[in-house]
N, C-alpha and C positions, 0 to 999 in steps of 0.2 A: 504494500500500500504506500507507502515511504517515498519506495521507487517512483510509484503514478503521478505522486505529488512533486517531486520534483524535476518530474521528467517535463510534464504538465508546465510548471512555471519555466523551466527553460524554455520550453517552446513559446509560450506569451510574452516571456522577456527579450526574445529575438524577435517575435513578431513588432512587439512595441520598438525595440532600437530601431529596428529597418522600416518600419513605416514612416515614411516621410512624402514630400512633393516627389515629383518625378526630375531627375538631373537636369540641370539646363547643359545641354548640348547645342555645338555648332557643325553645320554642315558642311559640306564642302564648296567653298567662298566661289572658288572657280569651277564651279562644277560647268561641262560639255553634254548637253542631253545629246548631241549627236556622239560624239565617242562609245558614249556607253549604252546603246542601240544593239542587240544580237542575244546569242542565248547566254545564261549564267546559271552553275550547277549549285545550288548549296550545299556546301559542305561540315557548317558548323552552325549550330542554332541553339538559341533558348528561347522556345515559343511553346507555351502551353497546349497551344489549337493545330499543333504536327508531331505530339509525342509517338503516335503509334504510323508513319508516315516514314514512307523512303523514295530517293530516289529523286528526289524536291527539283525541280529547276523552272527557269523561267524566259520565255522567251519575249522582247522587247524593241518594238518596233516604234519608231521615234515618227511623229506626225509635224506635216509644215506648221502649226499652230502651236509647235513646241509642246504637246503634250506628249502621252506614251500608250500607244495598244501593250495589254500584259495579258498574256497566255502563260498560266503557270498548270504546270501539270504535276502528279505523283503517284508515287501507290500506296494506299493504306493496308495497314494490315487488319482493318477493319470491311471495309468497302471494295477495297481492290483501285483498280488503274481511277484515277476521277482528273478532271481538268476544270477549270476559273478562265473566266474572261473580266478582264477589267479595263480601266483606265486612269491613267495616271495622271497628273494636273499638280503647277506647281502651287506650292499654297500664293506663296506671294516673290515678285519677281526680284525680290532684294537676298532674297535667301532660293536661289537657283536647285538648290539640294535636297529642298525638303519639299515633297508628295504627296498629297490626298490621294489616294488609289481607291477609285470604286469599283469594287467588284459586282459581280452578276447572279452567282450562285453559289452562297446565298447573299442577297442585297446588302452589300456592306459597306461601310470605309474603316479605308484604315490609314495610318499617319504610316510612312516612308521615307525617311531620314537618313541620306546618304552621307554620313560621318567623313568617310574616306574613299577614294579609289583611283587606281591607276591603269582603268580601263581597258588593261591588257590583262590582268594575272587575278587581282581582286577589287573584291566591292564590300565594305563594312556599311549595317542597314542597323539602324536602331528607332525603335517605340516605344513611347512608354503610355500609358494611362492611368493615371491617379483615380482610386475610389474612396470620394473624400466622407462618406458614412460611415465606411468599413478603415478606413484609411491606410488604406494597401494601393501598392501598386504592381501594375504587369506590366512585367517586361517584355519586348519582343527583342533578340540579336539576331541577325541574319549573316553570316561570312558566306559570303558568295565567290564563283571562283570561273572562271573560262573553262576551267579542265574538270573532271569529276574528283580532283583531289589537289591540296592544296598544300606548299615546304610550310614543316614546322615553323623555320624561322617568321614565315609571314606572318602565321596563328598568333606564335608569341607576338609578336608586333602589334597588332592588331589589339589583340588584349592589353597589351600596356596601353593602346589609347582610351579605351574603357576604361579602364581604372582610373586611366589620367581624371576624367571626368565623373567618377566618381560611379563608375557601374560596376556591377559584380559580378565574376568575372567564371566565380566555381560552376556553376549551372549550365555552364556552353557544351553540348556534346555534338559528337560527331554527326551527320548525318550521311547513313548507307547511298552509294550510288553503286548498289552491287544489280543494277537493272542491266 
């Protein structure tokens, strides 16, 4: 019983430290939506809504109006093969990096925050959403990659920029592209 009890309060005493706003993050100043137009495989994620999911990727098709057609496809291992159609739209034309993405199926948006990339090798994608009742927030990370697999050394890199800003960093796991 001893046990429950203070397993119990660790658990609410980490929930309590870690509940805060969600980080203020900058995107990428000089972001190219033409560069970064063609497919990208994820290879590293913490998103609650692709736990049981592989094989993640997405494809990105850049529009004269500067917005983005996104076809992202995967397999669950719930559902099997499923694919999304959405589109992408900057919120505002001072911050080039950062995405409303409405998706199709099912009817959603969602925030798209291009932290980093160097449009050949990777793409670092972060969200956050604060739930100010509960006052928790979810995190999305997205490492994204040209190739179905990505050098450690970039991962680590990648992660120090998280951190730099204040994200956390343990919960990233790989994502199978064994399709």
């Amino acid at each position: 019983m001893l046990f429950l009890i203070i397993a119990t309060l660790l658990v609410l005493t980490h929930q309590l430290i870690s509940a805060s706003l969600c980080p203020r993050i900058v995107t990428q100043k000089d972001f190219n939506i033409t560069k970064y137009g063609g497919i990208w495989y994820e290879v590293y994620r913490h998103d609650i809504n692709e736990v049981a999911s592989k094989c993640e990727n997405e494809t990105l098709t850049i529009n004269s109006n500067g917005t983005m057609n996104i076809w992202t496809q995967a397999v669950s291992e719930i559902n099997g093969y499923y694919s999304n159609h959405g589109l992408a739209v900057v919120k505002k034309a001072s911050e080039p990096g950062a995405f409303l993405i409405h998706l199709t199926n099912p009817h959603q948006t969602i925030k798209y925050n291009i932290i980093t990339t160097d449009y050949n090798q990777y793409s670092l994608i972060f969200s956050c959403d604060h739930v100010p009742i509960l006052d928790i927030n979810f995190e999305h990370i997205w490492i994204l990659s040209r190739t179905k697999t990505l050098s450690m050394d970039i991962v680590k890199e990648l992660k120090k920029v998280l951190k730099h800003i204040h994200v956390h960093t343990d919960d990233i796991k790989p994502t199978s592209q064994d399709c």
